[in-house]
N, C-alpha and C positions, 0 to 999 in steps of 0.2 A: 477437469481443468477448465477453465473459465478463458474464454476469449472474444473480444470483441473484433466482431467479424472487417475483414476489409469490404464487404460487399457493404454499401450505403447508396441510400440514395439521396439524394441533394435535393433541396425547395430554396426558393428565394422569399425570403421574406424583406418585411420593411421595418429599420429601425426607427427609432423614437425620432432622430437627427431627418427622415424620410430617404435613408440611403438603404439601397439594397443592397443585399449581401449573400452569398451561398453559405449555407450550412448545411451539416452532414445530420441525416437522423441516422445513427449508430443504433444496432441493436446485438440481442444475443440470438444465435439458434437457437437457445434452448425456448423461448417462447418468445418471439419476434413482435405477434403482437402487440403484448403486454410492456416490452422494455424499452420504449423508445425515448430517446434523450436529444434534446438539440444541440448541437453544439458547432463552434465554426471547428474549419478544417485543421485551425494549428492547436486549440485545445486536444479535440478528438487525437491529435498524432501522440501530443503528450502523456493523453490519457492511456492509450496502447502502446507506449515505451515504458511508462511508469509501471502498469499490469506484468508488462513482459519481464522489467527490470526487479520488480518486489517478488517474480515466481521465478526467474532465476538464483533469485538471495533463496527461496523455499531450497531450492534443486540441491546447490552447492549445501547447506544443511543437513538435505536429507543424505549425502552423499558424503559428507564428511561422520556425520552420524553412523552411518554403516560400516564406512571402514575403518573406523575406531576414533571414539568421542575423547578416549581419555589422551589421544594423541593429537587433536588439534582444541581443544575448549575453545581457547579466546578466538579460536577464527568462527566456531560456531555461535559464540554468542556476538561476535563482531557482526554477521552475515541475521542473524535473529532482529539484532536494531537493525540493524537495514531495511529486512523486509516487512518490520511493523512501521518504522517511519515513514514507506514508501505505498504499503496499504492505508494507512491515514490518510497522506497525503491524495491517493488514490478518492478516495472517499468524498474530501473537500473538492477536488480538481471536478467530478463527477457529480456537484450539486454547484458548478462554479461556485465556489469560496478560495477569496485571495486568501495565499497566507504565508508570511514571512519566512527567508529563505531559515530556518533550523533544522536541529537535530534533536531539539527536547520533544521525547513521547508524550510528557503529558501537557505541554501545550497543544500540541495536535491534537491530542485527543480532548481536552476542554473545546478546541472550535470543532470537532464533529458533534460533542456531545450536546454543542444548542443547536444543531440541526436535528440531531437523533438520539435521544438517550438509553432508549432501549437497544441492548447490547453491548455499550461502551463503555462497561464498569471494569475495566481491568485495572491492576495494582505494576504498573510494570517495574515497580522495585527501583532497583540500580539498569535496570536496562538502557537505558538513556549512557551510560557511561560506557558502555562498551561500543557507541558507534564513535569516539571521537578519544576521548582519552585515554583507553585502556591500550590503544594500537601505539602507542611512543612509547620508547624504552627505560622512559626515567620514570612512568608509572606503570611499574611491572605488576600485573596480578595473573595471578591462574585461578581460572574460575575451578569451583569442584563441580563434581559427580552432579549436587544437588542443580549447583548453576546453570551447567549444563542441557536440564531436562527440563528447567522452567524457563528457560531460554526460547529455549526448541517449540516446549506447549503454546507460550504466550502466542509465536509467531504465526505457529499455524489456526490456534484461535481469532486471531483479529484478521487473517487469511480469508477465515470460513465465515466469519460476520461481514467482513466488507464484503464480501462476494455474495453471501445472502446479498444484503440490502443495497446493492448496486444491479441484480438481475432480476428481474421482477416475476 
C-alpha cells in the first residue's frame, strides 16, 4: 500500500514575487532518495487525504466484493468512480495541475494524459455515470456481473499506474 510519509522535512525557498515560503519535501519509504516532490504544506495535506480517500473507495470495494458482489453492484461501482476520480485527481494535484471541480473520468484523464501518456489509455466506459447519477432513484440501474468486475479492474488499474508514476 502506498503512503506518503508524515516525516518531511521543510526548506525555505524564494518565490518569483522574492517572498519566502516553507515547503514540505514529501517522499515515500520505499526509495526516499529518488521520490522527492516540493510541495507547500496545504497541497501536500491534500495530496494525503486524497491518497487516503481514493484507498479507502479501494477497501470499501474490496470489501463489498467479498461479501457478495451480486448484493451491493451499484455501491461497488459507485465506490470504483470514486476511487478512479480521486487517483486522477491524485495524479494532477502531484504534478500541481489545477483542475476544475468534476466527476467526468475522462476529462481527468485527457489533463493527466498531456503530462503523461504512457499508461493512461484506459476506456472507462459508463463509469463516469455511476459516480453521480446512477446514485438517485429516478435513474434506477443495476449494474450486472460483467459491470461489476470491470468496475472493480478499471480502479485498481489506474490505482497501480498512479502509484507506479507518483513513486519513483
Amino acid at each position: 500500500m502506498f503512503h506518503i510519509t508524515s516525516e518531511m522535512q521543510y526548506v525555505k525557498f524564494q518565490t518569483g514575487s522574492g517572498k519566502k515560503e516553507k515547503t514540505a519535501l514529501t517522499y515515500c519509504k520505499k526509495n526516499p532518495q529518488s521520490s522527492y516532490s516540493v510541495m507547500k504544506d496545504d497541497q501536500n495535506d491534500y495530496l494525503k487525504n486524497l491518497i487516503f480517500r481514493a484507498n479507502e473507495d479501494i477497501a470499501v470495494i474490496e470489501n463489498l466484493y467479498k461479501t457478495g458482489p451480486e448484493i451491493y453492484p451499484s455501491s461497488i461501482c459507485f465506490h470504483a468512480q470514486q476511487a478512479v476520480e480521486k487517483f486522477l485527481k491524485v495524479f494532477l494535484v502531484f504534478h500541481n495541475v489545477d483542475f476544475p471541480k468534476t466527476h467526468d473520468l475522462e476529462l481527468l484523464l485527457f489533463e493527466c494524459q498531456k503530462i503523461d501518456k504512457s499508461g493512461f489509455d484506459f476506456n472507462f466506459g459508463s463509469l463516469t455515470d455511476f459516480g453521480v447519477s446512477i446514485r438517485y432513484p429516478d435513474d434506477f440501474f443495476m449494474p450486472d456481473k460483467e459491470d461489476r468486475f470491470l468496475c472493480r479492474n478499471i480502479a485498481l488499474e489506474v490505482k497501480k499506474v498512479v502509484e507506479k508514476k507518483i513513486i519513483r
